[in-house]
C-alpha positions in Angstrom: 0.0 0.0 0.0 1.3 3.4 -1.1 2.7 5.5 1.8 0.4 8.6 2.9 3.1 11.3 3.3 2.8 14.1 5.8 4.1 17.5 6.6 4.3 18.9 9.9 5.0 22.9 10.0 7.8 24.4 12.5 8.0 28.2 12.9 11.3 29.2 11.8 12.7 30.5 15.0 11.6 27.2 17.1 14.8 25.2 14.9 18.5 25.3 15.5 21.4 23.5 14.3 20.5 20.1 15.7 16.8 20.4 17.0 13.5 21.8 16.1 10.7 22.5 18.3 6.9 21.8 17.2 4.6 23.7 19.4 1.0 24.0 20.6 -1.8 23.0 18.1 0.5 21.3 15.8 2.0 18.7 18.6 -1.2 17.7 19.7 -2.2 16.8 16.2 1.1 15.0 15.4 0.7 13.3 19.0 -3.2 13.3 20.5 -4.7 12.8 16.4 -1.9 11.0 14.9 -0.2 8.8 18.0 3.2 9.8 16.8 5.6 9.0 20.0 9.5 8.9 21.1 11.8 7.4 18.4 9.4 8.2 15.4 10.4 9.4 12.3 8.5 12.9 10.9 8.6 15.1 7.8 8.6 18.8 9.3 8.8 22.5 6.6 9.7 25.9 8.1 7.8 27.9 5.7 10.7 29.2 4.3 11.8 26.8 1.8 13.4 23.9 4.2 12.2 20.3 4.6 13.3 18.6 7.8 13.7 14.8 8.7 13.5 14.6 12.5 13.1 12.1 15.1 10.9 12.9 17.8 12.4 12.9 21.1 10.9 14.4 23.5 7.0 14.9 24.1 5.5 17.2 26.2 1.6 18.5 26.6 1.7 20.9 23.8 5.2 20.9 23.0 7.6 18.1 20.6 11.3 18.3 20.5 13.1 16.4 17.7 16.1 16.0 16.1 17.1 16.7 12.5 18.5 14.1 11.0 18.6 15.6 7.0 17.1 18.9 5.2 16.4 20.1 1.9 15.9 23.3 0.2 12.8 24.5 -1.8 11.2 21.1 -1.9 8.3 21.3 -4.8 8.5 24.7 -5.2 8.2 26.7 -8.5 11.0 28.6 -9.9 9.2 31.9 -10.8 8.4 33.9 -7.1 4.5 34.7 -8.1 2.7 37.0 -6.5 -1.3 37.6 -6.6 -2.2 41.1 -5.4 -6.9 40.0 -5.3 -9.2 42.7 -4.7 -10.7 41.9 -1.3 -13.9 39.6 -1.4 -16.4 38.5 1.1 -16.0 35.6 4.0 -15.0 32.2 3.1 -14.7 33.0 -1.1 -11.1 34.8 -0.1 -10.5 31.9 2.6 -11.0 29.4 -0.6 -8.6 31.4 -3.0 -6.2 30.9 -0.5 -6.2 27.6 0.3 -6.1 26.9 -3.5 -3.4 29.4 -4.7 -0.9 28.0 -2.1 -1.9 24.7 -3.4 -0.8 25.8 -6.8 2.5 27.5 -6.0 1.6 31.2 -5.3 4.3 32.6 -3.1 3.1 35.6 -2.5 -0.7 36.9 -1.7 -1.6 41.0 -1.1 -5.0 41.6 -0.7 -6.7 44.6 -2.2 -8.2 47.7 -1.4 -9.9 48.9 -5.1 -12.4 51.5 -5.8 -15.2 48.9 -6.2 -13.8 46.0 -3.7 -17.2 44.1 -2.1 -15.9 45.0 1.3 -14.2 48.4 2.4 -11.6 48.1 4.8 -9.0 50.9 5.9 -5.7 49.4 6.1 -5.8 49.5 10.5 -9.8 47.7 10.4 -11.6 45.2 10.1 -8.9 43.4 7.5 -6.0 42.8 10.0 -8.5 40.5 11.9 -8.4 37.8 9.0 -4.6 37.8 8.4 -3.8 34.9 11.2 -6.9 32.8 9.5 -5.7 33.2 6.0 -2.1 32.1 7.5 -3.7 29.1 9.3 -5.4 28.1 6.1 -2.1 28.7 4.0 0.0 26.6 6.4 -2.6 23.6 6.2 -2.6 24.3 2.0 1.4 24.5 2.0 1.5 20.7 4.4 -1.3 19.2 2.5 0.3 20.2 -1.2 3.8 19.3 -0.1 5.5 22.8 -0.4 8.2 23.4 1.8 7.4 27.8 1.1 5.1 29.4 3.5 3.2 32.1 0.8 3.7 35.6 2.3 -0.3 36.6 3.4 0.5 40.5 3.2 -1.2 43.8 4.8 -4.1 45.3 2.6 -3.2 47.5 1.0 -4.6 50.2 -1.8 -4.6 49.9 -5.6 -2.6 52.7 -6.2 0.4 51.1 -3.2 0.2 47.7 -5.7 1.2 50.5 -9.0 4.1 51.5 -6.6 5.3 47.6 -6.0 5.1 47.0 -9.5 8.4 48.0 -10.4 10.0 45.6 -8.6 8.9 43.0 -10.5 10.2 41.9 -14.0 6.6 41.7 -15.1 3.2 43.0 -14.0 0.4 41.6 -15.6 -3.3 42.8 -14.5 -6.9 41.3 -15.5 -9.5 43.2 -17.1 -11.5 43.3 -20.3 -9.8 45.8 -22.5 -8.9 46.4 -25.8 -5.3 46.3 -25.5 -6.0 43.4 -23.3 -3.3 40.2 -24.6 -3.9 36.5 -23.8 -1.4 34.7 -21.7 0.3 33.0 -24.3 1.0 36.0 -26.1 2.9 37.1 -23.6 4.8 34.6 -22.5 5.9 33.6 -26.7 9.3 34.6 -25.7 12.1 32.6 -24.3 12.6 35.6 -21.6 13.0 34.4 -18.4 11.1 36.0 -15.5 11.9 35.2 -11.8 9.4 37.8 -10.1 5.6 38.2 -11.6 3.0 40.0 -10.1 -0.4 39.5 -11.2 -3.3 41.8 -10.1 -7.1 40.9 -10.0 -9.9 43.4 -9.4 -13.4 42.9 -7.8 -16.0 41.2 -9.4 -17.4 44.6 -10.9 -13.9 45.2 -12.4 -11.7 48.2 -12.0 -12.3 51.8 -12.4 -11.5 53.3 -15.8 -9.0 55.9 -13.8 -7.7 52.4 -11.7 -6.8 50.7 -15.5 -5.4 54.3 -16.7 -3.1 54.7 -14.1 -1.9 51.3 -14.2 -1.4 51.2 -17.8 1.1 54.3 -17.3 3.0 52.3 -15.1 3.9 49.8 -17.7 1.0 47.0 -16.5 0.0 44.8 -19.1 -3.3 44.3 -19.1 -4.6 40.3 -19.8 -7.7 38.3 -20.7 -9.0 35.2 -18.8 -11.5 35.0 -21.9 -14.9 35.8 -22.8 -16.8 34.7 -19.8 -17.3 37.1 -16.7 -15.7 35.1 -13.8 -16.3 35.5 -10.2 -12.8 37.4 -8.5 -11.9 34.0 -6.8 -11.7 31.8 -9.7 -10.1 34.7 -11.8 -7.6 34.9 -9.2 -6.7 31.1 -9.2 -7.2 30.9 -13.1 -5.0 33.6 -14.1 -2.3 32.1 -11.1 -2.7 28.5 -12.7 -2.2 29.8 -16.5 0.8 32.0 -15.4 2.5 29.2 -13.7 1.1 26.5 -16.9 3.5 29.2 -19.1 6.2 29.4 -16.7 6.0 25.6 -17.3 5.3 24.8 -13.7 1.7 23.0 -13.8 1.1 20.5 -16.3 
């Protein structure tokens, strides 16, 4: 019977040379759920691109000490660092683009304050609250999908701070319905070779005409998903999935 593998997560500070520490929720799954004792063998990632082989050796009420036996480096991780920069959307829609993305290889996710976002959120309210959810659901995405990379679950911030960022990236790419609008393919014909992509989604009503203006100036090129009107979610994992499909990383 085929081996069910599983990844335990370690924050990055709790591991040293010889030892990691596995605390609180996390060791009473591995040892109240899962049974795992002294002298097993576990598969443990730091969220930061290392994969550790330890063997538990101590066990403790919410606590696991282990010692690493071997590591790796970027474990089933995509070349290109991808970032998705989504409009903010309602409840458990944003906690499924998530959870998907991370599946997929996003590293990066900055959610979006737009013009015609769902929800309105300054950048001290209501949004802060979610952050620690969305990085509980990308932890459990990053163990269940085998990444060793934690995606970065950023601040909110607003559409015109995402025009800023841009320029750090060797290519910005945003969705809309336009007439200058490319497909994917189109831009990706080349053999150039991109290590940073940003990739920007709008709310389901799309962005304002001064939103696409402004980021058109700023060298953004703007993309079509195709001729159907899709909900922000699945344009957000659609137009992360077809980058990546391109950047030869899925399929």
């Amino acid at each position: 019977m085929r081996k069910v593998i599983t990844y335990f997560y370690v924050e990055p500070q709790n591991v040293d040379k010889d030892h990691l520490k596995i605390m609180g929720d996390e060791a009473k799954h591995i040892t109240l759920v899962l049974r795992k004792g002294k002298g097993e063998v576990i598969e443990v990632v730091n969220g930061e691109g290392i994969k550790y082989q330890a063997r538990i050796s101590e066990t403790g009420k919410d606590q696991i000490i282990a010692v690493v036996l071997n590591k790796t480096r970027k474990e089933n991780e995509p070349i290109v660092y991808l970032t998705l920069a989504q409009a903010l959307i309602k409840g458990v829609r944003m906690d499924f683009l998530i959870e998907k993305v991370t599946e997929i290889g996003v590293s990066s996710f900055i959610p979006l304050i737009t013009e015609r976002s769902m929800i309105k959120l300054s950048k001290e309210g209501k949004g802060f609250n979610r952050l620690n959810r969305w990085k509980r659901i990308a932890i459990s995405s990053m163990k269940q999908s085998l990444r060793s990379i934690l995606p970065d679950i950023q601040k909110p911030v607003l559409f015109q701070d995402i025009l800023t960022r841009a320029k750090d990236y060797d290519l910005a790419l945003i969705a809309c319905q336009s007439k200058k609008s490319k497909s994917i393919k189109e831009i990706f014909e080349s053999s150039k070779i991109y290590k940073k992509v940003l990739i920007i989604v709008g709310p389901e009503s799309g962005f304002s005409q001064e939103e696409l203006e402004k980021a058109f100036i700023g060298g953004i090129i703007p993309i079509t998903l195709g001729q159907r009107r899709l909900r922000s979610e699945t344009a957000g994992f659609v137009f992360s999935s077809l980058v990546l499909h391109e950047l030869e990383d899925l399929g």
